[in-house]
N, C-alpha and C positions, 0 to 999 in steps of 0.2 A: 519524437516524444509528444511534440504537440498535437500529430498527425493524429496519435495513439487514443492525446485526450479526447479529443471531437469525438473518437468514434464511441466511448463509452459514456460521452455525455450524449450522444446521438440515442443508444441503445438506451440507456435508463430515461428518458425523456419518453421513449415509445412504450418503456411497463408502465411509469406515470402516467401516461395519457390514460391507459389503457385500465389499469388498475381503477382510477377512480372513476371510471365511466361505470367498470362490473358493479363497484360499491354503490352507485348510484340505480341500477337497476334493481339491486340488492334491497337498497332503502325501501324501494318505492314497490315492490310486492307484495301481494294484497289479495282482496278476493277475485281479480281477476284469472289472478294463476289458479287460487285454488280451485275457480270454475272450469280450467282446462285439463288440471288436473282429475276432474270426479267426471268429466264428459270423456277423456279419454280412458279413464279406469272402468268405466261401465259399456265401454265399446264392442259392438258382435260386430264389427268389419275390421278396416285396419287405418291405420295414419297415413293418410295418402300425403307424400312434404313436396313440395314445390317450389320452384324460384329462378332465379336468374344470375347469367355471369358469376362472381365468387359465391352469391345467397344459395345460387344451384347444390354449388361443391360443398358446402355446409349442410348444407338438408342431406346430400347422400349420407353425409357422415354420422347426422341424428337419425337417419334411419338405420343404420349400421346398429348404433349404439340402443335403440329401440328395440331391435329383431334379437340383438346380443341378449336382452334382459327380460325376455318374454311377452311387449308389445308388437305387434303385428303389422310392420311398417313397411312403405315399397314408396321410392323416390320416382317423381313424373316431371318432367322438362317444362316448365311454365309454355315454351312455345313451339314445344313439340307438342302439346298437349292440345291444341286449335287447331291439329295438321292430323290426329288420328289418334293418339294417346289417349286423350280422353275416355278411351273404351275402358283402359282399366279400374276405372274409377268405378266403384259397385255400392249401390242399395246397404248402408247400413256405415261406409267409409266415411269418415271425418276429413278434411281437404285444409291441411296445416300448410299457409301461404308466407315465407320469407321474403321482404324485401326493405330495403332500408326508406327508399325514401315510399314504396305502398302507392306510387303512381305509373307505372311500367306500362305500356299500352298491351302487352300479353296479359296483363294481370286485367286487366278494365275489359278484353273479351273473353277471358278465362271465367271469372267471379260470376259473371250473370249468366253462363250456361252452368254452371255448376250449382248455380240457385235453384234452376231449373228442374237439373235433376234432385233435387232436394237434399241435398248432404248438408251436414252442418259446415261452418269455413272459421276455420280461427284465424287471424292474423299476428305475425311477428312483423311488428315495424317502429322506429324509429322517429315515423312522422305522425303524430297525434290526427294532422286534416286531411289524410290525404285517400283517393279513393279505396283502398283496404283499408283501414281504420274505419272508417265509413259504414262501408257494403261485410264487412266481416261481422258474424254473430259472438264472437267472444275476440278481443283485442289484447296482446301483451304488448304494451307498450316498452322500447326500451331505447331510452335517452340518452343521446350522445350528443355531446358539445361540438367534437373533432374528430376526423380520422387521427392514427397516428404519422403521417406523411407531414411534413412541411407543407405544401401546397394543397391538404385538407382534399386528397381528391382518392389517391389509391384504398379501397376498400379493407381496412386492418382494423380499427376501432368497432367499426358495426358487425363485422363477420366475427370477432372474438367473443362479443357480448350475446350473437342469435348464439354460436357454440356453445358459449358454456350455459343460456337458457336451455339449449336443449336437451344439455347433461344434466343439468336441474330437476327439467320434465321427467328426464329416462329414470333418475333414481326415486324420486318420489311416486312414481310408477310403480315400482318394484318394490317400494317399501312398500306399497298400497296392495300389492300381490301376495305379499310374504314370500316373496322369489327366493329360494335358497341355494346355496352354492352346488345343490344336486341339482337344481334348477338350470343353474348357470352352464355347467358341465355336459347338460344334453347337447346345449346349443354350440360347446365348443370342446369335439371331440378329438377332434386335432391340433397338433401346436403343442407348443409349453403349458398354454393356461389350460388347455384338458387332460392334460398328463398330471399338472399340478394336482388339479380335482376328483380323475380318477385312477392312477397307477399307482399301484401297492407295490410294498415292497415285495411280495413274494412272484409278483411281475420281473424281479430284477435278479433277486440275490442267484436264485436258479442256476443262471448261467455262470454261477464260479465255483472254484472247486470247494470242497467242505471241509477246511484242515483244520485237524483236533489232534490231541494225543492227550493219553491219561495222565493223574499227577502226579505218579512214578516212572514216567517216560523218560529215557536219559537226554543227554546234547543232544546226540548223532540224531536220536527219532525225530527232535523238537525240530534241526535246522533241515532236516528231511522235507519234513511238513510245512514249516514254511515256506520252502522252494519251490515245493510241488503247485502247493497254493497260488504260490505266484502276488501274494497280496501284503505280504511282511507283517505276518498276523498268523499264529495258532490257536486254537479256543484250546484249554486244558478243561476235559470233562470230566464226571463221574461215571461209576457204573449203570447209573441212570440215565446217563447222557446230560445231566442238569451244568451248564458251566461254572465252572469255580474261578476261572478267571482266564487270562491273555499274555500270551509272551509272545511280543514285537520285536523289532528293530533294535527298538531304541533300549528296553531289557537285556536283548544279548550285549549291548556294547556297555550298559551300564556294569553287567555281571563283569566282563572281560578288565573294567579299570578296575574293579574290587581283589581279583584272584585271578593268577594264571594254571591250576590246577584246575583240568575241567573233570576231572573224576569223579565221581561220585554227583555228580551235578544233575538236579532231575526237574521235573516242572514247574513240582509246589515249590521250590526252593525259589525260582527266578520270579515266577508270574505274577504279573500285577492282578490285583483281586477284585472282586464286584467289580465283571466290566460290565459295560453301556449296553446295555441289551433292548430289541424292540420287537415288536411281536410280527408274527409271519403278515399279518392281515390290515397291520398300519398302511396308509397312506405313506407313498415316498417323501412327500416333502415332508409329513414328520420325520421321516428319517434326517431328513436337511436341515431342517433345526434344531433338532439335538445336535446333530454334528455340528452345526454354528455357537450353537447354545454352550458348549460342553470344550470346543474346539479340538475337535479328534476327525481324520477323516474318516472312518470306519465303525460300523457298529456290528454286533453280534445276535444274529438273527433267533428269535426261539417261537415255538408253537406255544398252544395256548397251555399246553401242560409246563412252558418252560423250558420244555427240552431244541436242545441244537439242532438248530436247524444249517445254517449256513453264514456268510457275512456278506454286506452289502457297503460297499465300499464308497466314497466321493465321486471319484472317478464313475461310476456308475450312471451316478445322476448327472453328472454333465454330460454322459454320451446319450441319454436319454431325452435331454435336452430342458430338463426339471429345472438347471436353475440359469 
């Protein structure tokens, strides 16, 4: 038990450190960002990020989060950068230099050829004296007391605070773009989050059967057609194909405690009425939030006339991989 406590006094001691160091960078934002911000928004090259040991592994990641949102970003090895990288560096690039304490002997022969070639150099650092703070044309300073390790030595405190500057950057970015989520979707056409953005429902419903019966159809048609479907759901149409409503599952067993005469038994009699309908050409995840919204797995597909189209099921969107 006591084992137990350390370690959750161990873990919230590490979001404390760590929390009020972000709030502290937080505070203290100013026109420095906003000058990074309007130099990187009117940019014709790209963010070239740079840095070292963990500051490295960060910068790939603001570059990632950059290229995701429509800024033009490509990550360079601080000290692979003195051995032949440097080439990619071009005429119009900005040179975004991460390092906590801004005194790295890669960074002190990286910065003065980089002057050279005339790019501008922003610095992320931690140390207000130190040679980037200095030698950089535009400075975010971001202040830390501690790492969060006991021995003040493992890099956690300073790599959470460049992170989430950098997520900072990326969205005030994109607010500054009018980046939209069609925007978003170019850049990510694969995976969950571009299926989110760009598959319709009439990408899905397609491939299932289209079970209906009219609203003088008896049992035998109804549970036909559900079978057939395979989905535990009949649409009951009109002569115009406009749906009038749905007999599930859960209808047939309600009918079965009410009466065990199934004679005379026909669509309109069981079906539940105004069902959940979406249109061919919606987006699937609206499909997924009405279904959350409403809590039903299944919806009942119509074109823009209204008429039946087909249903598009839960099941669906999880094998599509939507949610």
């Amino acid at each position: 038990m006591k084992s137990n406590i350390k370690i959750i006094e161990s873990a919230s001691l590490t979001f404390s450190i760590e929390i009020e160091s972000l709030l502290k960078v937080k505070k203290q934002l100013g026109n420095d960002f906003v000058q990074v911000v309007e130099c990187l928004s009117q940019l014709d090259g790209r963010v070239v990020i740079t840095g070292l040991g963990k500051s490295a592994i960060i910068a790939q990641k603001i570059v990632a989060t950059l290229n995701s949102t429509g800024t033009p970003a490509m990550f360079m090895h601080a000290a692979d950068a003195v051995h032949g990288d440097l080439g990619m560096l071009k005429k119009g690039d900005v040179l975004l230099c991460l390092s906590k304490s801004g005194n790295t002997s890669e960074l002190k022969v990286l910065i003065p050829l980089v002057k050279q070639f005339g790019n501008q150099i922003i610095g992320m650092t931690s140390n207000e004296d130190s040679f980037l703070a200095r030698e950089a044309d535009i400075v975010l300073y971001l202040p830390i007391e501690r790492e969060a390790d006991p021995n003040n030595l493992a890099p956690t405190t300073s790599t959470t605070v460049q992170l989430v500057m950098g997520d900072a950057l990326a969205i005030c970015l994109l607010a500054n773009k009018g980046f939209t989520p069609n925007d978003f979707s170019k850049f990510h056409p694969g995976g969950s989050i571009g299926k989110q953005l760009y598959m319709k429902v009439s990408d899905i419903y397609i491939r299932n059967d289209q079970p209906y019966v009219s609203e003088k159809d008896n049992l035998k048609k109804i549970i036909i057609s559900m079978t057939s479907g395979r989905l535990g759901i009949t649409v009951v149409i009109n002569d115009e194909k406009i749906p009038k409503g749905v007999v599930t599952d859960g209808d047939l067993r309600r009918m079965l405690e009410k009466t065990t005469d199934l004679d005379g038994i026909f669509a309109e009699d069981i079906m539940s009425l105004s069902p959940r309908t979406i249109n061919r050409n919606a987006l699937a995840m609206e499909a997924l939030n009405m279904m959350r919204d409403n809590e039903i797995s299944q919806l009942v597909v119509v074109g823009d006339e209204g008429a039946y189209m087909g249903i598009v099921h839960l099941h669906d969107l999880v094998a599509e991989g939507i949610i």
